[in-house]
C-alpha positions, 0 to 999 in steps of 0.5 A: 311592704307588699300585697297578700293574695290570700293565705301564704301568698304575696305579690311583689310589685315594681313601679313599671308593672312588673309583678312576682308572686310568692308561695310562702310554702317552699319559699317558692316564686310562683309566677313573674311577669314584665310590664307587659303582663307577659308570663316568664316562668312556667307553670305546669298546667297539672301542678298540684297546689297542695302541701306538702308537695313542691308545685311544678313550675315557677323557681325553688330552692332545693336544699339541704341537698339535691339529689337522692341521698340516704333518708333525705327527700329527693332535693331536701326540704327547704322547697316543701315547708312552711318559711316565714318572713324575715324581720332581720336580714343583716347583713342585707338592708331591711326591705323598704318597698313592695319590691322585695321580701326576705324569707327565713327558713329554720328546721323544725323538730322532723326535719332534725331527725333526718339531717341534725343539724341546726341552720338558718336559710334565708332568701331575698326575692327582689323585682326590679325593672326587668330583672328578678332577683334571689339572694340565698344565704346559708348560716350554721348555727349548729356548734360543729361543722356541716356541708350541703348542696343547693340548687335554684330550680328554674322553670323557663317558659318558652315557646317550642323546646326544639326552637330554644338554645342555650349559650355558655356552656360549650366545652365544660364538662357535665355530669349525665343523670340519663348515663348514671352520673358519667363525666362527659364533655359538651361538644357542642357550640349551644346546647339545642333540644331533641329528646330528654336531657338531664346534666349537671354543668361543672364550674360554669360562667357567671352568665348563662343565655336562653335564646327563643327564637320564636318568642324572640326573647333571651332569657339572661342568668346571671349567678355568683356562689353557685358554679354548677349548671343544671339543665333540665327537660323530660321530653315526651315520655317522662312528661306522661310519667309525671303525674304534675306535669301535663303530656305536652308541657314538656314543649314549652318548659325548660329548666336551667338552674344555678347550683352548687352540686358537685363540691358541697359547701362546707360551714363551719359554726357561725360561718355563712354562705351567700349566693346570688341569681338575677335572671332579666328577660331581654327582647331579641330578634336572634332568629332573624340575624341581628342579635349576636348571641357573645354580646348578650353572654359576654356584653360584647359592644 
């Protein structure tokens, strides 16, 4: 089904050469390329490949929370265990290619003794063409009732920060991370980058738009069961901070995540939660006027 690179890695292959690697720790994709071997996610140059830490770059799943909160880890424990694959992925069809992989995550012992619960998360990772898609589901199967917040933690690789604007957004409110959580509202016709910014996007569209002028190429997101937003980038000072993250890194990343962050969601037993992100890489010459950002977004003709 599809190709082993060595221990807890696979590589999902589509027919037009299209490729994602995946990290079985974390559930973790770790790299994407079109068919032209070009690299769409960023990797941080001082990522550190050891478990169990998270690995800076690609795109994680971050639960059962995200955020700091009483014993939990910062962003939960899904993005930093060991998931397994899954052979039983109803109500989705079983996988049939080298295209696609279902995981499952189930807590261990440890993990019940910070968060009791008892859940089954499983995730679909599919390359097709040029779009890439993750399919999280939640499912309690636990005999009482328990909510959490989830989050796609998606590391963008563009070409210079300051060149890069984020269309979709204009108007929502959003929570300010660097102003401790205060409720503000984007004034802005696109959101465009000069210092550090942290924000959760509140009831959000399902469709999100990163234009890079310079690499003329937009990145597309599309997500359902996640109505926040968060967009994500440390700039200079917090970049040298990081200990896995290179000084200059900050300029080529960019983070914009689906999420479900301000109302979480509620499982009674048995129920399950489903969401859905595709993120397609389309080539635009934005930058030179002949690509109207509102056809991208809204499929304007």
């Amino acid at each position: 089904m599809q190709d082993s690179v060595g221990s807890g890695r696979l590589i999902l292959s589509e027919p037009i050469g299209s490729t994602a690697e995946v990290r079985m720790e974390g559930g973790q994709v770790v790299s994407w390329k079109n068919e032209r071997r070009e690299e769409l996610l960023f990797m941080s140059n001082k990522a550190l490949w050891k478990p169990p830490k998270a690995i800076r770059g690609g795109i994680t799943i971050c639960s059962i929370q995200f955020a700091n909160f009483g014993s939990l880890e910062q962003h939960g424990f899904s993005r930093n265990t060991m998931w397994a694959l899954d052979s039983s992925p109803s109500p989705l069809p079983p996988a049939n290619s080298q295209s696609t992989v279902d995981l499952i995550l189930k807590p261990t012992e440890e993990d019940q003794k910070t968060w009791p619960h008892k859940f089954e998360l499983r995730l679909r990772i599919s390359v097709v063409k040029d779009k890439l898609t993750l399919i999280p589901r939640m499912r309690n199967v636990d005999n009482k009732p328990f909510s959490f917040t989830v989050s796609l933690r998606n590391y963008f690789s563009v070409s210079d920060i300051s060149e890069v604007r984020v269309e979709g957004l204009e108007t929502l409110d959003y929570f300010d991370n660097l102003l401790d959580r205060e409720r503000c509202t984007e004034q802005a016709d696109a959101i465009t980058f000069d210092g550090e910014i942290d924000r959760v996007y509140l009831s959000t569209p399902t469709k999100i738009a990163i234009i890079d002028h310079e690499k003329k190429r937009t990145f597309v997101l599309r997500k359902e069961g996640m109505p926040d937003a968060v967009v994500w980038n440390p700039w200079d000072k917090k970049a040298k901070a990081l200990p896995n993250l290179g000084d200059e890194d900050y300029k080529t990343m960019l983070c914009v995540d689906s999420a479900a962050i301000e109302t979480p969601i509620l499982l009674k037993p048995s129920e399950e939660w489903t969401g859905r992100q595709e993120i397609s890489a389309v080539s635009s010459s934005y930058c030179s006027g002949q690509l109207d950002p509102r056809k991208v977004l809204y499929g304007l003709s």
